[in-house]
C-alpha positions in Angstrom: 34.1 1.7 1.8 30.4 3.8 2.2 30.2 6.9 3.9 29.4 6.7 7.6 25.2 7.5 8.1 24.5 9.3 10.8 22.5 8.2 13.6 19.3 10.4 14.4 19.8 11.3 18.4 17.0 8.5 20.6 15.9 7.2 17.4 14.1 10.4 15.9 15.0 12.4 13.0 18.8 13.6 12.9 19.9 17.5 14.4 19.4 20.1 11.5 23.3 20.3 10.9 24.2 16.4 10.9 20.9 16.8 7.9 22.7 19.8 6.7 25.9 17.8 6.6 24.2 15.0 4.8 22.9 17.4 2.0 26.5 18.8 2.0 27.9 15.2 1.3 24.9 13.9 -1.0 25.0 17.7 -3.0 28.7 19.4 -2.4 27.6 22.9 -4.0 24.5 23.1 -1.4 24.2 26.5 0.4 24.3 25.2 4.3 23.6 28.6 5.7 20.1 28.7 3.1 19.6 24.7 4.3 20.2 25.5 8.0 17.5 28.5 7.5 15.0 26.4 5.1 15.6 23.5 7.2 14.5 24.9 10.5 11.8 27.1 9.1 9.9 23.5 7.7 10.8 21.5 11.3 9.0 25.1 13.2 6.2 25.0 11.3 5.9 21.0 11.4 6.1 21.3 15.4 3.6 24.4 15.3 1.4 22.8 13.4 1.1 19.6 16.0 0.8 21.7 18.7 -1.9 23.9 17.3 -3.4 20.7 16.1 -3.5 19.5 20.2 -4.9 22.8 21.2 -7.9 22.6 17.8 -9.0 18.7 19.5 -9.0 20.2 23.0 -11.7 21.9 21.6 -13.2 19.5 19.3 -12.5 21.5 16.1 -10.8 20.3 13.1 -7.9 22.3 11.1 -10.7 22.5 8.7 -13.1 24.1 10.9 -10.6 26.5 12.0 -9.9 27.7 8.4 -13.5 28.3 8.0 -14.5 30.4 11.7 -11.0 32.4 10.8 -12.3 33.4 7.3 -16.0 34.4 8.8 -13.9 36.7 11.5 -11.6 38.1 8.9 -14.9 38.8 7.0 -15.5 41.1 10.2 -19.0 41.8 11.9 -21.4 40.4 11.2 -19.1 37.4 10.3 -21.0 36.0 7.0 -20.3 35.0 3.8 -21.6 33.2 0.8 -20.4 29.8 0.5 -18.7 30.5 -2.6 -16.7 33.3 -1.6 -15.7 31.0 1.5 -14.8 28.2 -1.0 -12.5 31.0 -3.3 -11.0 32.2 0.1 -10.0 29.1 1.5 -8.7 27.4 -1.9 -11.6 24.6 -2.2 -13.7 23.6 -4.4 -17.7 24.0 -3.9 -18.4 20.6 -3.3 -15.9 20.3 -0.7 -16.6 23.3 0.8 -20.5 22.2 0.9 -19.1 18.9 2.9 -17.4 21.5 5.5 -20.5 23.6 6.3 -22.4 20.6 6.4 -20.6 19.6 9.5 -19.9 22.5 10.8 -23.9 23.6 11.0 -24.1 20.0 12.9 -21.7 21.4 15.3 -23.5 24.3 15.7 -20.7 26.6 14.6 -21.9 27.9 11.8 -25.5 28.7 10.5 -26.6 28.4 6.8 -29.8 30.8 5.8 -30.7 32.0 2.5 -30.4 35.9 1.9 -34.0 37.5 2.6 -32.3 40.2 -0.2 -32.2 37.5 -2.5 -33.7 34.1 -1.8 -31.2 32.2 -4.4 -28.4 33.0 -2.2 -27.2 31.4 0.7 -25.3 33.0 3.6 -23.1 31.3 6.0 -22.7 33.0 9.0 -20.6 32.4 12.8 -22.7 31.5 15.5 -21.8 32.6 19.3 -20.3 29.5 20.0 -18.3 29.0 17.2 -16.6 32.6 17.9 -16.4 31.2 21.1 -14.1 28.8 20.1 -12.3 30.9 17.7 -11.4 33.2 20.6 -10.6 30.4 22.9 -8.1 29.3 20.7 -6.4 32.4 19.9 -6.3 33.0 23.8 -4.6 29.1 24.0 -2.4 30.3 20.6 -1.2 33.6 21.6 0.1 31.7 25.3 2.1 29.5 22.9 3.2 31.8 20.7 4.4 34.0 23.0 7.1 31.2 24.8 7.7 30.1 21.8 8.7 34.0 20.8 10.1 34.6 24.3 14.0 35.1 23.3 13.5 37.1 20.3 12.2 41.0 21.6 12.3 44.3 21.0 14.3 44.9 17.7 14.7 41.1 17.0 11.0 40.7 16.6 10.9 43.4 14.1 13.7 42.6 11.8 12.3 38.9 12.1 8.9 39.8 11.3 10.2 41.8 8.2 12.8 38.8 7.3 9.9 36.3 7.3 7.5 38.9 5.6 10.0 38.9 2.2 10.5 35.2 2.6 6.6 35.2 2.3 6.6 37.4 -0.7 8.9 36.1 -2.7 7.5 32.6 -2.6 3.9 34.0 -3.2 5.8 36.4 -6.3 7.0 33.0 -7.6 4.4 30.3 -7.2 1.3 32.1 -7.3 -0.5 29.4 -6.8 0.7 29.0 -3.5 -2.2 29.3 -1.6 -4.2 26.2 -3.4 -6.4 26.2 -5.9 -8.3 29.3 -6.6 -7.9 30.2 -10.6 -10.5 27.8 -11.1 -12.8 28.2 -8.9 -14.1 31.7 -10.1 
């Protein structure tokens, strides 16, 4: 006789402690309190990810795009880079970092000059309406973020914040490479 499967609930995928159950029965020295927390963590960030996805086409941006107008910001004023150091910062490679400003100068979100310093380099710099729609969609994010973050306050946030912080930590201690591909691209 073969174990019973169980039946995700309206056809979707099953409730994270019938999977947890499932690892338990496939893997009987599993952890299901490390599961349950791994578990939920991935299925958080899958459903962040689509909704932050929604609120990138409302604008007519690409994940990609967003990458790029966040690392010109974090750059600070006068948000410019090289496209080099974009490429390192964002774990790409030249060429495909080349493709990205490409389209993102056709969008008008970015502008691509050379350096009057230094004519053989070429800066890559935020226009206003790409910050535009960087800021527009931190305005849309930090409405989400903040029901999505509605039941944890106060104390909760900060122990969770500092929780998350050493899960981050230890994963970039162990797996340096993490981040993608940027050993190379020096």
């Amino acid at each position: 006789m073969s174990a019973r499967r169980p039946e995700p609930a309206n056809g979707g995928e099953l409730g994270i402690a019938e999977q947890v159950a499932v690892y338990q029965r496939e893997f009987p020295t599993v952890d299901p309190q490390v599961e349950t927390i791994v578990s939920t963590l991935s299925r958080v960030t899958r459903r962040m990810n689509v909704a932050y996805g929604r609120q990138l086409a409302a604008l007519g941006i690409t994940s990609a795009e967003w990458e790029v107008l966040k690392a010109l910001v974090i750059a600070g004023s006068p948000y410019r880079l090289g496209p080099g150091e974009l490429a390192k910062r964002l774990g790409l490679t030249p060429a495909a970092m080349t493709h990205r400003i490409d389209r993102m100068v056709t969008e008008g979100l970015v502008t691509r000059e050379r350096d009057e310093s230094n004519r053989v380099r070429v800066i890559i710099e935020l226009t206003e309406d790409g910050r535009d729609k960087w800021l527009e969609l931190m305005r849309m994010a930090a409405v989400f973020e903040a029901d999505i973050l509605q039941d944890i306050t106060g104390e909760d946030r900060t122990a969770f914040a500092g929780m998350l912080s050493r899960m981050l930590r230890r994963i970039e201690e162990s797996q340096p490479d993490a981040l993608g591909r940027t050993e190379d691209l020096d």
